[in-house]
N, CA, C and O atoms as a printed pandas DataFrame, in Angstrom:
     atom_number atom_name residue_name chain_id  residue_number  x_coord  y_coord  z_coord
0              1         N          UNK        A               1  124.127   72.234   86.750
1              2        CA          UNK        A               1  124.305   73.293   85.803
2              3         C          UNK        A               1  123.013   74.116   85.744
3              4         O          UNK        A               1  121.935   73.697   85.322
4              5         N          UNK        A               2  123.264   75.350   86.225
5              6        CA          UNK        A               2  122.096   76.457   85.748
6              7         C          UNK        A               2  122.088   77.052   84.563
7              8         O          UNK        A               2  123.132   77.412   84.020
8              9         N          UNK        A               3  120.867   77.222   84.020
9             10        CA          UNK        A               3  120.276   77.898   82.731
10            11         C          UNK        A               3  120.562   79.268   83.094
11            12         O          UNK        A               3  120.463   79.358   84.318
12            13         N          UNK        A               4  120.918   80.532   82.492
13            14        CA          UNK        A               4  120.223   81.544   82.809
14            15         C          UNK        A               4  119.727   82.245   82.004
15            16         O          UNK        A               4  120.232   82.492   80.909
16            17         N          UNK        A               5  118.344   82.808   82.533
17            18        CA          UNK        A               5  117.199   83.082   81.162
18            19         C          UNK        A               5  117.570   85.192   81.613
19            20         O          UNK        A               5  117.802   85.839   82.635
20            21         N          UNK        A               6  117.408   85.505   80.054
21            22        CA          UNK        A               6  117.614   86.728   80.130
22            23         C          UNK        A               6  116.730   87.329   79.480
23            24         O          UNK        A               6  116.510   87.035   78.305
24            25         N          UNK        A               7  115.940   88.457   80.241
25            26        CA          UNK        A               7  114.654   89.066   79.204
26            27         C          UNK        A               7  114.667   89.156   77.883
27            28         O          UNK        A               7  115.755   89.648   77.585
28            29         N          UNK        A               8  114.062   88.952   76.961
29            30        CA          UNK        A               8  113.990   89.190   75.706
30            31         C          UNK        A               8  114.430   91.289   75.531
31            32         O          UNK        A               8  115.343   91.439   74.718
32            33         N          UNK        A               9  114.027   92.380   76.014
33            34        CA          UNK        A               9  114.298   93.200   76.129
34            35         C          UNK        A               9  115.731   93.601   76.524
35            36         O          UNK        A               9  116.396   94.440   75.917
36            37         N          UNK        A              10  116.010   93.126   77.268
37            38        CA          UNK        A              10  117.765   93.156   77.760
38            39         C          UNK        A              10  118.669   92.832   76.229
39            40         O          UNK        A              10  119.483   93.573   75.679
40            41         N          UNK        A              11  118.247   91.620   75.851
41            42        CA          UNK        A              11  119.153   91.301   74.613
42            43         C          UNK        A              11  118.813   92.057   73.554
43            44         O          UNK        A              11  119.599   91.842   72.631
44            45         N          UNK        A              12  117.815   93.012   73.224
45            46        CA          UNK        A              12  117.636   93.965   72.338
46            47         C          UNK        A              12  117.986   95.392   72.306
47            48         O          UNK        A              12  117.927   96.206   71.384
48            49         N          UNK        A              13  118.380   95.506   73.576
49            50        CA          UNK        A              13  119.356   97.039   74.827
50            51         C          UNK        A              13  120.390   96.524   74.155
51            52         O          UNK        A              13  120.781   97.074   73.126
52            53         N          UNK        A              14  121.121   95.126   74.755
53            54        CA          UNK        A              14  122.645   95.212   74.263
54            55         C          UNK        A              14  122.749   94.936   72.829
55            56         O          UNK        A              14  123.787   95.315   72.285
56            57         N          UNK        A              15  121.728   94.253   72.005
57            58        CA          UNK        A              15  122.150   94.263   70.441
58            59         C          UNK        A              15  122.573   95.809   69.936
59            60         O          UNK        A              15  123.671   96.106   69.467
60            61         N          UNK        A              16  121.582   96.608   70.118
61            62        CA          UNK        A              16  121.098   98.194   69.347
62            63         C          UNK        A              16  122.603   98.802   70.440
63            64         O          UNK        A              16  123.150   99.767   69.907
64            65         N          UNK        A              17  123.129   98.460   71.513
65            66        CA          UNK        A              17  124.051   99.212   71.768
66            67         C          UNK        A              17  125.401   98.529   71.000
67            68         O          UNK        A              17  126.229   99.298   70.511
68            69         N          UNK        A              18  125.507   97.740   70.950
69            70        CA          UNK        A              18  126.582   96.895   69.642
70            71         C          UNK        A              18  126.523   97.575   68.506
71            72         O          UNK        A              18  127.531   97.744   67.820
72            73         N          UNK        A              19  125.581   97.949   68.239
73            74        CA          UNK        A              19  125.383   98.093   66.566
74            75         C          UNK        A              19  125.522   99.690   66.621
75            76         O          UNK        A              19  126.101  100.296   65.720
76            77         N          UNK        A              20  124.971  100.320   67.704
77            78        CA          UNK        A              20  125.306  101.948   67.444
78            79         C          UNK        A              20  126.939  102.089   67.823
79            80         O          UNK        A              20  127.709  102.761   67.137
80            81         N          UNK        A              21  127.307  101.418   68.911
81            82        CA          UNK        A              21  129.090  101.689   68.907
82            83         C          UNK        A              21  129.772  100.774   67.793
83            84         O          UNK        A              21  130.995  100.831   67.929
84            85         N          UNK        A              22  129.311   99.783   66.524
85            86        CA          UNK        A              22  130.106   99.275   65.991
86            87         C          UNK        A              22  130.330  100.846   64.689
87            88         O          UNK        A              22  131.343  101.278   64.140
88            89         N          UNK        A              23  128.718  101.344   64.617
89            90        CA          UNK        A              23  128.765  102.152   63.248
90            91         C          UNK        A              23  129.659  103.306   63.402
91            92         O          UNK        A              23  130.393  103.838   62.570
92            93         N          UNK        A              24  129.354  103.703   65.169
93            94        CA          UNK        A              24  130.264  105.045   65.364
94            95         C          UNK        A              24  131.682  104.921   65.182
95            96         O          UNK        A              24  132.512  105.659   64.651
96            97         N          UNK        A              25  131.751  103.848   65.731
97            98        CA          UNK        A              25  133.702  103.246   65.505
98            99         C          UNK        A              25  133.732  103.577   63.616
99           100         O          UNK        A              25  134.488  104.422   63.135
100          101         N          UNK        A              26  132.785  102.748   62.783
101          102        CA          UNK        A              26  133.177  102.974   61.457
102          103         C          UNK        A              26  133.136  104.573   60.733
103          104         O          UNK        A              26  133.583  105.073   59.701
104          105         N          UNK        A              27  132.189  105.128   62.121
105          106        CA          UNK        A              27  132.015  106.579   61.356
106          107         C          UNK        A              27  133.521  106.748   61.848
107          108         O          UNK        A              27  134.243  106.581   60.865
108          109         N          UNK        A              28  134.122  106.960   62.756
109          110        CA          UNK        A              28  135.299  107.571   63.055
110          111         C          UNK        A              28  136.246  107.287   62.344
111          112         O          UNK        A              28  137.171  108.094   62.447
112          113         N          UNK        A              29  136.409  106.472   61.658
113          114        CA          UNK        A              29  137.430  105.507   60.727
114          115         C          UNK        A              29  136.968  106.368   59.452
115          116         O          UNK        A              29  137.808  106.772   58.648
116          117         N          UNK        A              30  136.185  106.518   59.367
117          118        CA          UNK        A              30  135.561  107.328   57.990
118          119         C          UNK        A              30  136.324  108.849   57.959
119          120         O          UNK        A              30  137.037  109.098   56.987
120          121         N          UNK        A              31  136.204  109.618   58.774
121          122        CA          UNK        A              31  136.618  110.397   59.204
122          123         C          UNK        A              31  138.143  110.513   59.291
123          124         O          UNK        A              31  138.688  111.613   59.197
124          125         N          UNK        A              32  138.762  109.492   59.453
125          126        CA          UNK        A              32  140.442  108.825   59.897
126          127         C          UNK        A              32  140.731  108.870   58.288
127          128         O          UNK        A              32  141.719  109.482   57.880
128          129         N          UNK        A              33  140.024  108.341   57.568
129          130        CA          UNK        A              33  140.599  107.858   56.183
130          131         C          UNK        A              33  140.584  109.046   55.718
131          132         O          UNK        A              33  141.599  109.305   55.070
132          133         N          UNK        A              34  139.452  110.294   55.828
133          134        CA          UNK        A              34  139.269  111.243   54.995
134          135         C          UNK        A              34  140.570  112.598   55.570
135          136         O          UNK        A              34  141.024  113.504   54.871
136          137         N          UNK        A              35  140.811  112.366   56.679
137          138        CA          UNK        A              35  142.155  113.164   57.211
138          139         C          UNK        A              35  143.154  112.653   56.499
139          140         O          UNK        A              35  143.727  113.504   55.817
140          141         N          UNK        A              36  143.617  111.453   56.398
141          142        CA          UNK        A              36  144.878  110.909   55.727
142          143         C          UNK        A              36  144.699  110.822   54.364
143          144         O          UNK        A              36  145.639  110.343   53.729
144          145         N          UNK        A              37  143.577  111.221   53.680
145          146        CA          UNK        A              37  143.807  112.529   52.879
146          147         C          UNK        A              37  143.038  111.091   51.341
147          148         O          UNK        A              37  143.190  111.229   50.127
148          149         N          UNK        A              38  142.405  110.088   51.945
149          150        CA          UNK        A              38  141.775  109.555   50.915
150          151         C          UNK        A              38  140.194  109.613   50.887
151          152         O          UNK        A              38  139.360  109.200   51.693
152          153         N          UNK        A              39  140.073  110.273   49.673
153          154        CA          UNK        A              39  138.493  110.921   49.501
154          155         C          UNK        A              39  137.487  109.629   49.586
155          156         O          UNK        A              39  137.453  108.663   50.349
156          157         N          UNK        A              40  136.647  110.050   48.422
157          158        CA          UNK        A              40  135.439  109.035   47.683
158          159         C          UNK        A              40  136.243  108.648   46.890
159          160         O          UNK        A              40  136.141  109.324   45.866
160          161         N          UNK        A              41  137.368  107.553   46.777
161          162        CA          UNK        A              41  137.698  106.720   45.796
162          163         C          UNK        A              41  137.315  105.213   46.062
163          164         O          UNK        A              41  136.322  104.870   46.703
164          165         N          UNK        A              42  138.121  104.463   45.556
165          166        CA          UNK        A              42  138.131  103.085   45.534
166          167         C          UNK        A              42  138.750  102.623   46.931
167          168         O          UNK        A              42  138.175  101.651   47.420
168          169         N          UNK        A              43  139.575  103.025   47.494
169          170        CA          UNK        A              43  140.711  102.778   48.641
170          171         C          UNK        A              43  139.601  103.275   50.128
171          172         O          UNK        A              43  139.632  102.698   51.214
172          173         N          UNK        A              44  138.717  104.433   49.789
173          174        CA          UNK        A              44  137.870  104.346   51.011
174          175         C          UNK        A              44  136.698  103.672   51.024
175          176         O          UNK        A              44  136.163  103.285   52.062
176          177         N          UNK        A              45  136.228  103.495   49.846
177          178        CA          UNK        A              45  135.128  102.543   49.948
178          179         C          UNK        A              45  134.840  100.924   50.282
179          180         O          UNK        A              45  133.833  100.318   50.647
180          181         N          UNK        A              46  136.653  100.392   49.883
181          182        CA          UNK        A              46  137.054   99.274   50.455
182          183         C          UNK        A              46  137.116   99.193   51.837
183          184         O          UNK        A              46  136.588   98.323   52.530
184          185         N          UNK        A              47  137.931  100.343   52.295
185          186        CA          UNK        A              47  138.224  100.545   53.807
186          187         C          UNK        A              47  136.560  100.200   54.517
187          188         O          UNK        A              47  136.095   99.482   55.403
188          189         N          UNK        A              48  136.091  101.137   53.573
189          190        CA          UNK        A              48  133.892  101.125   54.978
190          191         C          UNK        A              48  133.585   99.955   54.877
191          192         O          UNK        A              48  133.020   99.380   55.808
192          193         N          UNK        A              49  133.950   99.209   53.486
193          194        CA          UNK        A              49  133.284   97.814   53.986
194          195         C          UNK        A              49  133.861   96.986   54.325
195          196         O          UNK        A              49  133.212   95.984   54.623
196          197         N          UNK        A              50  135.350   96.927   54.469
197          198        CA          UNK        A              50  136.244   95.859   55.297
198          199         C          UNK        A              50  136.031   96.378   57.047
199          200         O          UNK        A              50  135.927   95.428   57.823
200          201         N          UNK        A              51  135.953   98.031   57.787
201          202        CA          UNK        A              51  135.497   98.384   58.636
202          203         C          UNK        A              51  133.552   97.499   59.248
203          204         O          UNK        A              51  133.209   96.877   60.253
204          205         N          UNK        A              52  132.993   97.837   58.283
205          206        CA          UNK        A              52  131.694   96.977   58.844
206          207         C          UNK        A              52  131.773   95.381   58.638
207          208         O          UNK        A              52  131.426   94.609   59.532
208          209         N          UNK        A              53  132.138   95.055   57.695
209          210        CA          UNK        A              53  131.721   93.323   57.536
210          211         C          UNK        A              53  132.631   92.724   58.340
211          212         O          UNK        A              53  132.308   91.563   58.592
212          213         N          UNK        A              54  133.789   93.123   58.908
213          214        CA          UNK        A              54  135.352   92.603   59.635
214          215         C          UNK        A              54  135.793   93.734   60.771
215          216         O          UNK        A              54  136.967   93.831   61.128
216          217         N          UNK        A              55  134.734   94.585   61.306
217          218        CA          UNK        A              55  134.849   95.282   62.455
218          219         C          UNK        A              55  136.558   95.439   62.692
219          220         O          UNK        A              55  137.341   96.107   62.016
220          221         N          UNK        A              56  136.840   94.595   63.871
221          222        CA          UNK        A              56  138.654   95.073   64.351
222          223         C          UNK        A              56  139.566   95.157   63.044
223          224         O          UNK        A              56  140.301   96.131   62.882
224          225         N          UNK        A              57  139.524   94.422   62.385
225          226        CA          UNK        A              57  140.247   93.920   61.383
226          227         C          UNK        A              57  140.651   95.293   60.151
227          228         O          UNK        A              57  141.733   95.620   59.663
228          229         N          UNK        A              58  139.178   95.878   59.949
229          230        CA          UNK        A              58  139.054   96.750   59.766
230          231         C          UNK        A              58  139.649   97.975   60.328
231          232         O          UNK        A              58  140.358   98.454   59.443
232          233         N          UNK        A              59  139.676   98.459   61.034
233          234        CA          UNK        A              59  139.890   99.660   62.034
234          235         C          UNK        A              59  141.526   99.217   61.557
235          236         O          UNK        A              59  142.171  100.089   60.973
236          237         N          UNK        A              60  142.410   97.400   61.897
237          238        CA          UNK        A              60  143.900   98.314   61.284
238          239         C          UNK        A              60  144.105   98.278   60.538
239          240         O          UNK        A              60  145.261   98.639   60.316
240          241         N          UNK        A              61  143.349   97.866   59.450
241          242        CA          UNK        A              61  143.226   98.189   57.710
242          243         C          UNK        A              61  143.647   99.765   57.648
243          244         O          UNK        A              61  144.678  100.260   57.191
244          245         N          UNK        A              62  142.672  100.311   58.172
245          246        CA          UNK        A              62  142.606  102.000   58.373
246          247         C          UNK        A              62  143.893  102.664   58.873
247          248         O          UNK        A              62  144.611  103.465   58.273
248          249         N          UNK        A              63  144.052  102.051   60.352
249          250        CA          UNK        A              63  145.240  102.401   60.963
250          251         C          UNK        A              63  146.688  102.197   59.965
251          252         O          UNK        A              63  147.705  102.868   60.140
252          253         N          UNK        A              64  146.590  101.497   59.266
253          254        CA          UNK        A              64  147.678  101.160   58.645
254          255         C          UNK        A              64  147.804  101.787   57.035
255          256         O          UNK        A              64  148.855  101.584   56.427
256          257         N          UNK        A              65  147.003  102.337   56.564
257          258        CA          UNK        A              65  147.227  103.228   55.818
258          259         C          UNK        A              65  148.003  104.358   55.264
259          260         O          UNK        A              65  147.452  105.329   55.782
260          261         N          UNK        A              66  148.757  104.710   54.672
261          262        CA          UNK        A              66  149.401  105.468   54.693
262          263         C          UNK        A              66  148.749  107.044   54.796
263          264         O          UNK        A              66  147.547  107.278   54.681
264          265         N          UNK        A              67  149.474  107.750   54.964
265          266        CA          UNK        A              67  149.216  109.355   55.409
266          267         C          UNK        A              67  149.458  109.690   53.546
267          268         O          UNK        A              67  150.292  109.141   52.825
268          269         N          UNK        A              68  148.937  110.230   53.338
269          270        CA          UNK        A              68  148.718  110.609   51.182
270          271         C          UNK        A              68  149.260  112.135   51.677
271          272         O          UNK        A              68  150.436  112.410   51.438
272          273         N          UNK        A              69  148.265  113.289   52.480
273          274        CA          UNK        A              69  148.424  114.640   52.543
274          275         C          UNK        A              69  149.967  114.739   53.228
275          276         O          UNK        A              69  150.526  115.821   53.053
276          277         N          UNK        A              70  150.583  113.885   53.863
277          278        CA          UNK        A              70  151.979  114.423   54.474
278          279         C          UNK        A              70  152.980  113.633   53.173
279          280         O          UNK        A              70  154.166  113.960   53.139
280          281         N          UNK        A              71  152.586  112.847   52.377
281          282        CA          UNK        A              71  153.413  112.213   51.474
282          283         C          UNK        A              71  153.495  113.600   50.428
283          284         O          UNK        A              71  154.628  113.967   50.116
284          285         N          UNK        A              72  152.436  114.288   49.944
285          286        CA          UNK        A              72  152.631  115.456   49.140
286          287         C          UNK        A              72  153.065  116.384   49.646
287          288         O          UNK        A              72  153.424  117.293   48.898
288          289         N          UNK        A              73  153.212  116.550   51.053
289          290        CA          UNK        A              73  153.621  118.186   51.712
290          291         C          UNK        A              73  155.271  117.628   51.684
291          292         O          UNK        A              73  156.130  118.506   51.605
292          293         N          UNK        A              74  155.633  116.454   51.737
293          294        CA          UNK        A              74  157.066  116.361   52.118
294          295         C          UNK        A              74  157.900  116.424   50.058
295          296         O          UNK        A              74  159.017  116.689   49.614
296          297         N          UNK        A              75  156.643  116.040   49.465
297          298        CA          UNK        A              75  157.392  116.231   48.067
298          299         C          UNK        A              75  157.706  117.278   47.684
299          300         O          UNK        A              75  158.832  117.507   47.244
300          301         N          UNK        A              76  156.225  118.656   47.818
301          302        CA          UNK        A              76  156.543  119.917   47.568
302          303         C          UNK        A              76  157.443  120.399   48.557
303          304         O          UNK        A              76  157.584  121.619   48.471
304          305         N          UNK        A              77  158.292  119.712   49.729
305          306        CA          UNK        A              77  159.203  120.571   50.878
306          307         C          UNK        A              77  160.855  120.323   49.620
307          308         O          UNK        A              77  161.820  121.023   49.315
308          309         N          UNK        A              78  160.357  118.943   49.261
309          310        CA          UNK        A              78  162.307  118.361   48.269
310          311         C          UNK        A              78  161.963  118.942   47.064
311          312         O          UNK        A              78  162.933  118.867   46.310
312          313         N          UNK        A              79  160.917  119.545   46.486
313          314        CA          UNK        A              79  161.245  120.131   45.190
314          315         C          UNK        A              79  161.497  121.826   45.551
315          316         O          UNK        A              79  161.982  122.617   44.742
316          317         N          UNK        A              80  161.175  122.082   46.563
317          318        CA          UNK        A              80  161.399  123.419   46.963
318          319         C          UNK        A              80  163.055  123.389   47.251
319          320         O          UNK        A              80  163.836  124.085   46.603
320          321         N          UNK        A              81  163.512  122.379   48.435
321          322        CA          UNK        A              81  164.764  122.291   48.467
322          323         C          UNK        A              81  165.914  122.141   47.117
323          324         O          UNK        A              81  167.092  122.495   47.160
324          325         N          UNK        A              82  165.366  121.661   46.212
325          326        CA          UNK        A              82  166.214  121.404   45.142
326          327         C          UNK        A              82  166.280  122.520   44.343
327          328         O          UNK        A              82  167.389  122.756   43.866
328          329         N          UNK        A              83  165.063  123.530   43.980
329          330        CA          UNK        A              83  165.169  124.615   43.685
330          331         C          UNK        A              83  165.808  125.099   44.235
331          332         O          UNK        A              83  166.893  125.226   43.666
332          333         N          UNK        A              84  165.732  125.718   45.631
333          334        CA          UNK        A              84  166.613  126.332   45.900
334          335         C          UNK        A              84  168.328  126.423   45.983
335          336         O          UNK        A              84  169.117  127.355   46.138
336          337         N          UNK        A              85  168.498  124.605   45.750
337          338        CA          UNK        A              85  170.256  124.342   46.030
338          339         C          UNK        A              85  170.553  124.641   44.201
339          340         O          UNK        A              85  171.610  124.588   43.573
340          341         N          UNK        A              86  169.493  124.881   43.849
341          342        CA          UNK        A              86  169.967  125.213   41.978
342          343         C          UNK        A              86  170.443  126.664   41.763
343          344         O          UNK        A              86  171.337  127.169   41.085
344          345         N          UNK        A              87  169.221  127.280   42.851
345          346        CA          UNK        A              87  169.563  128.754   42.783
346          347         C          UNK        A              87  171.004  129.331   43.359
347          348         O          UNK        A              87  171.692  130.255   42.925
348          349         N          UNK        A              88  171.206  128.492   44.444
349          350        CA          UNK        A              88  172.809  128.331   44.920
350          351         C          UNK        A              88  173.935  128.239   44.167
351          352         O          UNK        A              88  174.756  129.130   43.948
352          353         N          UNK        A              89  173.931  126.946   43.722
353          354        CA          UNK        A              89  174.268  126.804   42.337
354          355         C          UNK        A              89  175.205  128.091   41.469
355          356         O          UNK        A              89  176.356  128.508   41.344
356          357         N          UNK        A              90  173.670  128.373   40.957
357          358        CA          UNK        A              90  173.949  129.284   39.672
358          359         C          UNK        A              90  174.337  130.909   40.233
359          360         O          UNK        A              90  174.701  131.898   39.597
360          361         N          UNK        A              91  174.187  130.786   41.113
361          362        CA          UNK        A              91  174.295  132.295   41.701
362          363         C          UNK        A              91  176.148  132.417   42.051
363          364         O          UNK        A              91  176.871  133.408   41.954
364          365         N          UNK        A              92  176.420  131.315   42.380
365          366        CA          UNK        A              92  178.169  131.240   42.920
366          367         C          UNK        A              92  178.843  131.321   41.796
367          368         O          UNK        A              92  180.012  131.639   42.013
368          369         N          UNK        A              93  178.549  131.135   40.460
369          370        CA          UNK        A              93  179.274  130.681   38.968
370          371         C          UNK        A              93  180.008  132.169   38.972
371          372         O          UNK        A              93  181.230  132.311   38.931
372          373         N          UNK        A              94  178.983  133.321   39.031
373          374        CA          UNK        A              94  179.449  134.464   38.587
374          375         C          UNK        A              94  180.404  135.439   39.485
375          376         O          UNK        A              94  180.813  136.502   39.018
């Protein structure tokens, strides 16, 4: 059985490259949460630190989130629709 010895410098290249692609992954997730339309509340601040302390785990925390900005565009689309089947409605009476 061989040892194999690895520069002390090498393992400090690949730590600092771990740690800059783990934060960028969390910046992007940051970014992911703030599109699907959850600000500075409670729900993203959970998300950054389940993203850093639980890395993958994190990311489908995120992924699995619901979309908030298409949940309100589809409410104001059925209250628009309902207005309008009212205006239908009342317009045929006469």
């Amino acid at each position: 059985m061989y040892i194999v010895f690895v520069a002390p410098w090498k393992l400090i290249i690949i730590a600092i490259t771990l740690v800059c692609t783990h934060a960028l992954i969390t910046l992007i997730m940051d970014m992911e949460m703030r599109e699907k339309g959850y600000g500075l509340g409670k729900i993203h601040t959970i998300g950054i630190i389940i993203c850093v302390l639980f890395g993958f785990f994190g990311f489908i925390y995120v992924a699995a989130l619901p979309n908030t900005k298409s949940k309100e565009r589809l409410e104001k689309i059925y209250k628009m629709l309902d207005k309008s089947r009212g205006e239908e409605t009342d317009g045929g009476d006469d």
